[in-house]
Each structure stands twice: as C-alpha cells, then as structure tokens.
DRENMIGU-809618 format. One line per field, with one value per residue (C-alpha): residue number from 1; z, x, y. Coordinates in pm, 1 decimal, m for minus. Last residue first. Layout:
N
i: [NUM,...];
pz: [Z,...];
px: [X,...];
py: [Y,...];
//
This chain:
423
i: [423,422,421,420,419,418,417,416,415,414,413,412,411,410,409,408,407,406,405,404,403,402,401,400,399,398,397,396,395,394,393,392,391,390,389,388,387,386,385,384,383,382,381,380,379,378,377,376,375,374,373,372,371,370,369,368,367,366,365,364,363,362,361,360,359,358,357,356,355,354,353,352,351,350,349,348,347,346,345,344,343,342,341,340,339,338,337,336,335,334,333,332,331,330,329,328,327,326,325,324,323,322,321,320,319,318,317,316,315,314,313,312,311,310,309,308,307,306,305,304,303,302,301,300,299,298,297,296,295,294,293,292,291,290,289,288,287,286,285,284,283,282,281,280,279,278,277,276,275,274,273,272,271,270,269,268,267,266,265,264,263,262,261,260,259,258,257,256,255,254,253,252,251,250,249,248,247,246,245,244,243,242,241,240,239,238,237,236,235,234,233,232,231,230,229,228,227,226,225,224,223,222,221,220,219,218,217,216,215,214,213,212,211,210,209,208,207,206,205,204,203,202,201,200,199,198,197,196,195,194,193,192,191,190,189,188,187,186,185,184,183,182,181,180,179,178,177,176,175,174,173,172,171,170,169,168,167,166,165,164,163,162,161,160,159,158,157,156,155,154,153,152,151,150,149,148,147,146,145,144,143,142,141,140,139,138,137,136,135,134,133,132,131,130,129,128,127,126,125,124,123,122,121,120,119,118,117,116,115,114,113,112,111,110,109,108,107,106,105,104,103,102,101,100,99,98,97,96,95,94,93,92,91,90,89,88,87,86,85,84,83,82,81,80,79,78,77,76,75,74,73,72,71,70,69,68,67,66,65,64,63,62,61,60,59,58,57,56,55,54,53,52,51,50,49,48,47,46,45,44,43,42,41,40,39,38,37,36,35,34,33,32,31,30,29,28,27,26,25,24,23,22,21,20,19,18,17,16,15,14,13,12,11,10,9,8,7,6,5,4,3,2,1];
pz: [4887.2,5162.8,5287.2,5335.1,5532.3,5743.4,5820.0,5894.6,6152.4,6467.7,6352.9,6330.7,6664.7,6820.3,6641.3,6768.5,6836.5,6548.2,6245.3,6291.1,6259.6,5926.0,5820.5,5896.8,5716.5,5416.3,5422.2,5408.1,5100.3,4888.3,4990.6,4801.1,4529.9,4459.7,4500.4,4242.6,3969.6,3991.2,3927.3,3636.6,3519.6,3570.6,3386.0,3075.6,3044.0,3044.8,2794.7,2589.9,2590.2,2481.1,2213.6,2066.5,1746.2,1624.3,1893.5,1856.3,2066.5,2375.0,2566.6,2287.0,2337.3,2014.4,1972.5,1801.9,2123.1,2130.8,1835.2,2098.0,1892.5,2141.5,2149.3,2089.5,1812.5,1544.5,1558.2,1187.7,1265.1,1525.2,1216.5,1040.9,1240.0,1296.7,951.5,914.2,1194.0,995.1,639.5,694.5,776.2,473.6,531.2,549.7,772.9,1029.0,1005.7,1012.8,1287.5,1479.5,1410.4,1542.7,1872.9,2059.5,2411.8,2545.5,2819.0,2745.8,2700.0,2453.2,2094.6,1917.1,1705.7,1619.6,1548.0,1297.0,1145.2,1133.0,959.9,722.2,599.1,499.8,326.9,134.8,45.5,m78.0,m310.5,m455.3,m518.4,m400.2,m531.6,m355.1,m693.1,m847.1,m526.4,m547.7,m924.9,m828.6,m608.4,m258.4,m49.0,m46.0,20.7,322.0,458.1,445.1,548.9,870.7,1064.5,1155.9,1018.7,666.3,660.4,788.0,525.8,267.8,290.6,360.7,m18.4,m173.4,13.7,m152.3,m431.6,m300.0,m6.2,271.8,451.4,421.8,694.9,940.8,877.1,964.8,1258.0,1376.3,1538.4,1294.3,1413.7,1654.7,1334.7,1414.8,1166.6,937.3,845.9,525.3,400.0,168.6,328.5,617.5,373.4,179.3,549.7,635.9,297.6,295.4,652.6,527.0,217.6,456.7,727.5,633.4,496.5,811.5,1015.4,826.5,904.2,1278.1,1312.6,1519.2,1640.8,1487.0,1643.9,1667.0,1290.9,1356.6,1637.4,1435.0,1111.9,1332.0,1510.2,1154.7,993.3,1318.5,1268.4,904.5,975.0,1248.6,1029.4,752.4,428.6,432.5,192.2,426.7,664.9,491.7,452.3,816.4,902.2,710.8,839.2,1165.5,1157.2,1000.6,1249.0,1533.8,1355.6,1336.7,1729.5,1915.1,1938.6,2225.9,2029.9,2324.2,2359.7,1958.4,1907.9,2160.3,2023.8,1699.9,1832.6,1720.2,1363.8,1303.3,1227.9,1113.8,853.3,713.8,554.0,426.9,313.6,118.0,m85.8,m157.6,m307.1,m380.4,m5.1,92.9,m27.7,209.3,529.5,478.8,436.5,687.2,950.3,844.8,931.3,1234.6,1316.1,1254.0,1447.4,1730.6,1765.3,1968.8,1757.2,1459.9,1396.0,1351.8,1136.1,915.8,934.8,820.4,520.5,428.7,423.9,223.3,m60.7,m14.5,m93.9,m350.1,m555.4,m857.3,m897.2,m709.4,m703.5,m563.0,m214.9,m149.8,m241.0,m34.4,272.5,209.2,195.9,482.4,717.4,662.5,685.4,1043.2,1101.8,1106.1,1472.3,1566.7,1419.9,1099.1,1211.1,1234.6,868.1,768.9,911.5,669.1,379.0,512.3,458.0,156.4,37.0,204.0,36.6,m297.8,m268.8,m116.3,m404.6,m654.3,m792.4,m1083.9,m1096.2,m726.4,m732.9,m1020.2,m768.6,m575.3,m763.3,m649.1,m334.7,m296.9,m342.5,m145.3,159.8,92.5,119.6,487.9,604.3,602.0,796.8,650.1,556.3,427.7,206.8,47.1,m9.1,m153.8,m411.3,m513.8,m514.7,m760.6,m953.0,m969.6,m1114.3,m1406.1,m1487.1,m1470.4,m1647.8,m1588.8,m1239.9,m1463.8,m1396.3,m1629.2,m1904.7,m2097.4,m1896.2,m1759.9,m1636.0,m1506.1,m1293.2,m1164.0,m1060.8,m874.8,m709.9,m588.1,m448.0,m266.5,m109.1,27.6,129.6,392.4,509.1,559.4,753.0,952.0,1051.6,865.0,998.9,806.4,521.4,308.0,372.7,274.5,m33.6];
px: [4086.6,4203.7,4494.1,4312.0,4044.0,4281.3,4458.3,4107.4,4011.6,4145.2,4012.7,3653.0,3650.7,3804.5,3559.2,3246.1,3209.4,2863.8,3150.3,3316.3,2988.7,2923.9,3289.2,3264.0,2968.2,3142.3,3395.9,3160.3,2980.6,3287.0,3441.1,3075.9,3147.4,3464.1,3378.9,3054.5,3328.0,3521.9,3208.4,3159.5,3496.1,3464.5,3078.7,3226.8,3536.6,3295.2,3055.7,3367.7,3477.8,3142.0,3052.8,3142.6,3316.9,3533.2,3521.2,3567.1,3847.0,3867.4,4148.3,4402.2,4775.3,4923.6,5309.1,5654.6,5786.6,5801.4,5485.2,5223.7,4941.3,4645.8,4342.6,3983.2,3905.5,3678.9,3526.6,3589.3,3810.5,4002.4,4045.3,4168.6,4404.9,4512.7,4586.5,4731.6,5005.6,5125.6,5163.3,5554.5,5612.9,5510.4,5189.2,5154.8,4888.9,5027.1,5381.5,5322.9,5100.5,5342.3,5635.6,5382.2,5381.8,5075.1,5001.8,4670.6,4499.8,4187.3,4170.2,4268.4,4200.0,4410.7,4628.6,4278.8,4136.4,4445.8,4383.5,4023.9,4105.4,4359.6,4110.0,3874.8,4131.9,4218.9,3829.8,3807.3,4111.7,4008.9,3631.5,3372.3,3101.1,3079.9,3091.6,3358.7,3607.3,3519.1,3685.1,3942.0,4136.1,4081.2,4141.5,4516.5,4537.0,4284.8,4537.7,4829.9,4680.3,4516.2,4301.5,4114.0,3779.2,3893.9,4052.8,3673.3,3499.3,3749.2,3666.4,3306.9,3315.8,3550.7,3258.9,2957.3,2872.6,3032.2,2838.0,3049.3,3203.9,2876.7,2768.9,2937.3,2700.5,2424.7,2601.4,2594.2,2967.4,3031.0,2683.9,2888.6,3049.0,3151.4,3312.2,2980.8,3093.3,3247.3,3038.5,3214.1,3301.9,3077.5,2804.7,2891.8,2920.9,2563.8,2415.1,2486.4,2378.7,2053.4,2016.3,2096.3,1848.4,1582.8,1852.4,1987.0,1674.5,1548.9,1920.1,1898.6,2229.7,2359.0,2073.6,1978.5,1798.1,2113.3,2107.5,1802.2,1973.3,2290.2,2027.6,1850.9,2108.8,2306.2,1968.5,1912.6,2254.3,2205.5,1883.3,1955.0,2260.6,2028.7,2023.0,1676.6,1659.4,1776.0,1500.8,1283.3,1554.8,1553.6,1218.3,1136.6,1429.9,1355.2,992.5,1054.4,1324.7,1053.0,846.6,1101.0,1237.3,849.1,671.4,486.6,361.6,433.0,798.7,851.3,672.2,894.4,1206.3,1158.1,1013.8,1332.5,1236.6,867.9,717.7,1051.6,1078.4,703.7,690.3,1038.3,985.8,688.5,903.5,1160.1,900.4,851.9,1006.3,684.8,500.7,707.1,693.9,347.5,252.4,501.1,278.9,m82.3,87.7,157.1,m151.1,m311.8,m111.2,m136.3,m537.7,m619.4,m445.7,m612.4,m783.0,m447.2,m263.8,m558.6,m522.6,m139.0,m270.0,m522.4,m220.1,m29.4,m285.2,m350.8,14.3,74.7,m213.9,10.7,79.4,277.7,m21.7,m58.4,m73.5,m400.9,m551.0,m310.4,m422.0,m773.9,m737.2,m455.7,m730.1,m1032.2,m812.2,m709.2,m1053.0,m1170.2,m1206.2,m1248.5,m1603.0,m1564.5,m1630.9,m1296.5,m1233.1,m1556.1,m1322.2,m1079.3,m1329.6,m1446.9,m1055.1,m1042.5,m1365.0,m1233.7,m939.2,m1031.0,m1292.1,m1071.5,m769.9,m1035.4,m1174.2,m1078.3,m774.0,m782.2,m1137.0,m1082.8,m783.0,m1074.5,m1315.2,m1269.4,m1199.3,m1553.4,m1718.3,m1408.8,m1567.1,m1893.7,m1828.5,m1618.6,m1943.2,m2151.7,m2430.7,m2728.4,m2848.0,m2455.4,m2488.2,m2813.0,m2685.6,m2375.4,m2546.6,m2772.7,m2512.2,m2375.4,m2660.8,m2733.8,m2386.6,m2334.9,m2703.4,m3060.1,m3335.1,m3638.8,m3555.4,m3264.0,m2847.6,m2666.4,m2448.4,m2148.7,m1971.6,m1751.9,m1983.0,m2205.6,m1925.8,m1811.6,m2180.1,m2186.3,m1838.8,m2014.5,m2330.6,m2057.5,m1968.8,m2278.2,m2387.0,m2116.5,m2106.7,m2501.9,m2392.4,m2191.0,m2397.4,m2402.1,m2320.5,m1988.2,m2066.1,m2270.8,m1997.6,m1705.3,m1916.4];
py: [3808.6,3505.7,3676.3,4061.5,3853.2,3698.6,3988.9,4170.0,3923.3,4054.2,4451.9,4267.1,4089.6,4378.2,4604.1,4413.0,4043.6,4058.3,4158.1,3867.7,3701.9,3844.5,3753.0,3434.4,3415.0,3587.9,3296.9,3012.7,3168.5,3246.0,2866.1,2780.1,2996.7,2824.7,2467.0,2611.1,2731.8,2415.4,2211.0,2457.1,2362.2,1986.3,1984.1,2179.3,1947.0,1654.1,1874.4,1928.4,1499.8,1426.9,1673.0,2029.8,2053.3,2295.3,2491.7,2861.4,3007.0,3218.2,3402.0,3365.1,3527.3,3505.1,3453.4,3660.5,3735.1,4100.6,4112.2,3997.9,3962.0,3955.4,3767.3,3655.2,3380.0,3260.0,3633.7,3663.4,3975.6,3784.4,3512.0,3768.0,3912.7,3588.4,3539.6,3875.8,3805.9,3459.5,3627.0,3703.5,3359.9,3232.0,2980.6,2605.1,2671.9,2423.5,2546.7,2896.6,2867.5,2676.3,2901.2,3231.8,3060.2,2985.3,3091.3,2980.9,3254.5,3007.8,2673.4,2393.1,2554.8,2765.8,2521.7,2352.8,2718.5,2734.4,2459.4,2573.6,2886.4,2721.8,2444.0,2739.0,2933.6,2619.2,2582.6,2902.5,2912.6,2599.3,2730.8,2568.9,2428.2,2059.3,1852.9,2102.2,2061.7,1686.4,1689.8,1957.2,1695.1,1850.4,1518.6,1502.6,1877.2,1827.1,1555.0,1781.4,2036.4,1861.5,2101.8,1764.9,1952.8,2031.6,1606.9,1511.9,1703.8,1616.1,1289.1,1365.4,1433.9,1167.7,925.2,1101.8,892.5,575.4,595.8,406.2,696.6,843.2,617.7,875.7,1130.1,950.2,770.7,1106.9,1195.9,1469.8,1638.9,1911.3,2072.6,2407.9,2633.3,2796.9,3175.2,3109.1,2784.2,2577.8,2292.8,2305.7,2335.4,2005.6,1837.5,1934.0,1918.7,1534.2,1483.3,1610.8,1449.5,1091.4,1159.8,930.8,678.7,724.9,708.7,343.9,190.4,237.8,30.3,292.3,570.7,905.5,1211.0,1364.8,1417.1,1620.4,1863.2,1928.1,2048.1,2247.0,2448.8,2474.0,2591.5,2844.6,3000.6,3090.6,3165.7,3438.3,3546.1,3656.3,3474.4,3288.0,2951.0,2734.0,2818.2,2579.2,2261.4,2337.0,2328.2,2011.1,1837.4,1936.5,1851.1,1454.7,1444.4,1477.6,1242.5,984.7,1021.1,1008.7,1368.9,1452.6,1760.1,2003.4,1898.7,1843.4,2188.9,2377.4,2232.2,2372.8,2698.1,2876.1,3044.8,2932.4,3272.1,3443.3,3141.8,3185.0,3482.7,3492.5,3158.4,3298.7,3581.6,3317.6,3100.9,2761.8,2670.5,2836.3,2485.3,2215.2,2443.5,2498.2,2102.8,2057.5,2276.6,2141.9,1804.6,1914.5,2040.5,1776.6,1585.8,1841.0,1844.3,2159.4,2392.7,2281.8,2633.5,2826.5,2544.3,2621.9,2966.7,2930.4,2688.6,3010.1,3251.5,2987.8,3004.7,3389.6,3402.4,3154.0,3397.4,3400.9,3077.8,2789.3,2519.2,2194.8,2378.7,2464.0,2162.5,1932.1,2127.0,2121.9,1724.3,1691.6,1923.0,1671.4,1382.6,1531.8,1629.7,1346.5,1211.8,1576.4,1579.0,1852.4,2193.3,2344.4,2173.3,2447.1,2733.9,2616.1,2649.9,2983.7,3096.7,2975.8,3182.6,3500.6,3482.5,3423.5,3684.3,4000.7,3881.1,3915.8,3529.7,3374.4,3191.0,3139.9,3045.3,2785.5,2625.8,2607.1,2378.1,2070.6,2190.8,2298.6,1927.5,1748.2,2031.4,1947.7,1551.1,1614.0,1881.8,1597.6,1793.5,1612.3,1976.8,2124.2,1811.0,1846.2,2259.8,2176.9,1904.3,2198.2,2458.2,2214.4,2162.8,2524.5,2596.7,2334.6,2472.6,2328.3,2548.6,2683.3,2901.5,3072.8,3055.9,3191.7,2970.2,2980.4,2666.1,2879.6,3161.7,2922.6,2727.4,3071.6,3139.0,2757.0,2878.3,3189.8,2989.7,2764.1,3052.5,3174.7,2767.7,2740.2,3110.4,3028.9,2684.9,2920.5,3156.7,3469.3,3844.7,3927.4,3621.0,3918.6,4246.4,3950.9,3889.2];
//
C-alpha cells in the first residue's frame, strides 16, 4: 500500500485506504467482496467514496475512525502507519474553521488505546501536531492530547520529553496564551516529564512546576483548585527528593492554601518546618504517620532537614564564615560529625568552600538558595547595580588614560602614580 498511495492524489490516498478498511470489514464479517453481492466492506467504501465526492472530508474522517483501532489490531506496522498518517493528512484538508474539531476527533481516536502499536499511535498524534502548525489551538490541543497518552508508557515519555524539554515558555509566547491555558500546558508538561530520570528532567519538572504555580493569583479560587495536585507534588517532592533544595513556589497562594486542606495540612507542615532549617520544628512535624503518607523514610527526611539547615546557616553572601559550634547546634549533630556534613554538602554541590580546621569554621563562597523571590531579586538588582557603578568608574578611567597617553611620555610618566593608586 505505501508503493500504491506514493504517487496518488489525495482524494485517491483518501479512497485507497478506506478500500483496505472495507477488506478488513469483509474479512471480519466472513465475507469477500463480489460485483453481485453487497458486503460490510463495499458499503463502506461506498459511503467513503459519496463523501470523498461532496468533499465532506469531516463525515469521512468519523467514517475511518470508526474503524481504526481495527487497523491497529490488524494491520502490519508499514500499513497501520501509513493509514494514520493519511488520516491526519486528511485533518490538513478540512476548512480551517474546523479543523480544530476535526484534529480533537482523530486525536481522541488515537489515543483511547495503550496497546501494542502505542507507538505508531503517538507517532501519528506527533504528525498531527506537525500539520496544525498554522492553527495554535489546535495545535495545542494536539500537544496535551500527546502529553496526556505517552504518560502510559515509559518508553513513549522518553520519546516525547526530549522533544518538548524547554520550549515551555516558547509555546506560551508564540501561542498567545492567557494565565489558565498556559497552566493547563505546564501542568501537562510537567506531570509528563515527571516520569524521565535524568538530571535534565529532573531540573526541567522543578522549572515547570515553579513556573505554573506562579501562574496563580489570591482569591483566584478556580486556579488553585486547578493547581492544587500540582502544588501537592511540589511540597511532597521537596520532602523527599535528594537532589531537589530550592523551593521558589512557597509563596504561591496555591501552595499556601494547603495550610487549610485538612488532607494535606500535616504535610506542608513539615514542608514549611524542612524549609525554615528549623529542627526543632521539622521534628515536631515528622510524626511517622505523615512520614508514611509522603514516602520517605525517617532517616531520609532528617538528613534532608539537616542539609537545608545547614544551607540556611550558609546562606547570606559569599566569603561567609560559619563556625563549626553553629552547625553543630543547628543540625543537632555530635561535634565530631560536623566536618563530614559539610563535606557532604560540598559533595552535593549545595555549597562551595573551605574547611578551615585551625579555627574550627567553613569558609563558603557560594550557597544554594533555598528559595529565590522578592527580597533575592532586590539583592540581585543592588549587586548588579554595584557591578555597573564599577564598570562605569572602569570606563572613565581608561579614557583618561587614552588621553594621557595622546600628551606623550611626560603626560604618561605624570600619570602613572595615579594609575598604580587606582588598580
């Protein structure tokens, strides 16, 4: 068949495959198809081939997806796939005022199945999103109808995640999207990238997740409850995740209204007391009960809470000195077991310093923030005001020195004190 369709027209593709779903029909209902008699088959190619004419390509594509799951089951890998993907060249064709319903219908077809041919069905839903490109609500739609069906399937989240890793922002931007249908992506993408285990989805589920619950207003009651799973997952992975200490959506009024859900509450609880880099509060909060809802071990939770005590000890600026009695203190730790807990932090890459053993301190030149929101981006704009003050006074002296250097040696001999003062 894909030698036949290689040099049809299009309303020829059309009526080939439809002619192989009439011969499937045949072959299921027991019968062949003859010039005397009137099959399953021939009256569907029939009905096909009357709508293909009046050029209601909407009614002949409901007609074929009727039968496509059939097609799946039946049909070689080479046939299955080259009928779907005639069907979504078909939506191309469909007036542009509905094509959107056009593209939702094949869409939903493809995906109401996790069998063995998942892959040709998510191959065709990533053509689909390929011929839509002009229209971008259909093409969105296309896109969390994908997202939605390769979370099935760890093998098809691994086909799509590398395809939409980091163009999250670049689809909101070129979509025009308002706030609730730009959430609607993120949390789609991000429950979908989830699943991967590499660092780069690690980091891009976090990136994701902070930028949806940021889409989220006080008072807006419809977002948070739109948003509530996700804020959920956010503080439960905090918890328990080993490599995940930065929590820049603990201001989301999303996150904050779980305060008030009785189901959750003794969870963000200890959310908030592992983020203060309280131990005393996080022991209050870590009654094995909440421990068991969020999946975490004791052991692993307390080793959390330590590590971000100890990045709120660290944190503050760089060149910070902190003594080994404070980290001993807020860690709750023998004294003995202070230097291997900042080794291990260092190891983690949660901080950069040195151990200075002589005066029993740490030295850290950079720390990871725990959380990074209004008060960091102030101290953020100050310092980088501070580094264009300086830059500028960089500027005005090397013009002095270029027109030092234009009076001649004198000139340039007179001015070298100067110069030697200012580097």
């Amino acid at each position: 068949m894909p030698t036949l369709l290689s040099s049809a027209t299009d309303e020829d593709s059309f009526l080939v495959v439809a002619d192989s779903v009439a011969n499937l029909l045949n072959e299921g209902a027991g019968q062949v198809k003859t010039a005397l008699a009137e099959t399953p088959g021939s009256k569907f190619l029939e009905e096909c081939s009357t709508l293909l004419q009046a050029e209601q390509l909407e009614q002949y594509l409901i007609k074929m997806q009727s039968h496509l799951d059939m097609v799946f089951s039946k049909c070689t890998d080479k046939e299955s796939e080259c009928i779907a993907n005639i069907l979504v060249h078909a939506v191309s064709r469909v007036p542009a005022d509905r094509m959107l319903a056009a593209a939702q219908g094949l869409a939903a077809t493809l995906i109401n199945k996790v069998d063995e041919r998942a892959d040709e069905r998510l191959g065709a839903l990533l053509n689909l999103y390929g011929v839509t490109h002009e229209q971008p609500a259909t093409q969105r739609a296309v896109l969390l109808k994908a997202a939605d069906y390769a979370r099935n399937l760890p093998r098809l989240a691994a086909i799509l995640v590398p395809a939409v890793r980091g163009k999250s922002q670049q689809w909101v931007r070129q979509w025009n999207l308002n706030e609730a249908e730009a959430r609607e992506l993120l949390i789609a993408l991000a429950t979908l990238i989830k699943i991967g285990t590499d660092r780069a989805s690690v980091k891009e589920y976090i990136r994701l997740v902070t930028a949806a619950l940021a889409l989220c207003k006080e008072n807006d009651s419809a977002a948070i409850a739109q948003l509530r799973p996700l804020a959920v997952a956010a503080v439960t992975d905090f918890i328990r995740s080993p490599s995940i200490y930065q929590a820049d959506f603990v201001d989301s009024p999303a996150v904050k209204a779980l305060a008030n859900d009785r189901a959750v509450a003794p969870i963000y609880s200890l959310f908030t007391a592992t983020l203060s880099g309280d131990l005393a509060s996080f022991r209050s909060a870590a009654q094995p009960a909440v421990l068991e809802q969020v999946g975490v071990s004791g052991e692993a939770a307390l080793t959390k809470a330590r590590l971000v005590a100890l990045l709120a000890l660290c944190s503050g600026g760089s060149c910070k000195e902190v003594p080994f009695s404070r980290i001993q203190s807020a860690l709750d730790i023998p004294a003995n077991a202070v230097e291997s807990w900042i080794v291990r932090a260092i190891g983690a890459k949660l901080i950069e310093g040195k151990i200075d053993q002589v005066q029993d301190m740490v030295v850290v030149s950079r720390c990871t923030q725990r959380t990074f929101g209004a008060p960091e981006w102030a101290a953020l704009r100050s310092q980088l005001a501070a580094w264009r003050e300086s830059l500028h006074g960089a500027q005005q002296l090397l013009g002095s020195m270029q027109m030092a250097a234009k009076t001649g040696p004198a000139g340039a001999q007179g001015n070298k004190p100067a110069i030697a003062a200012a580097i």
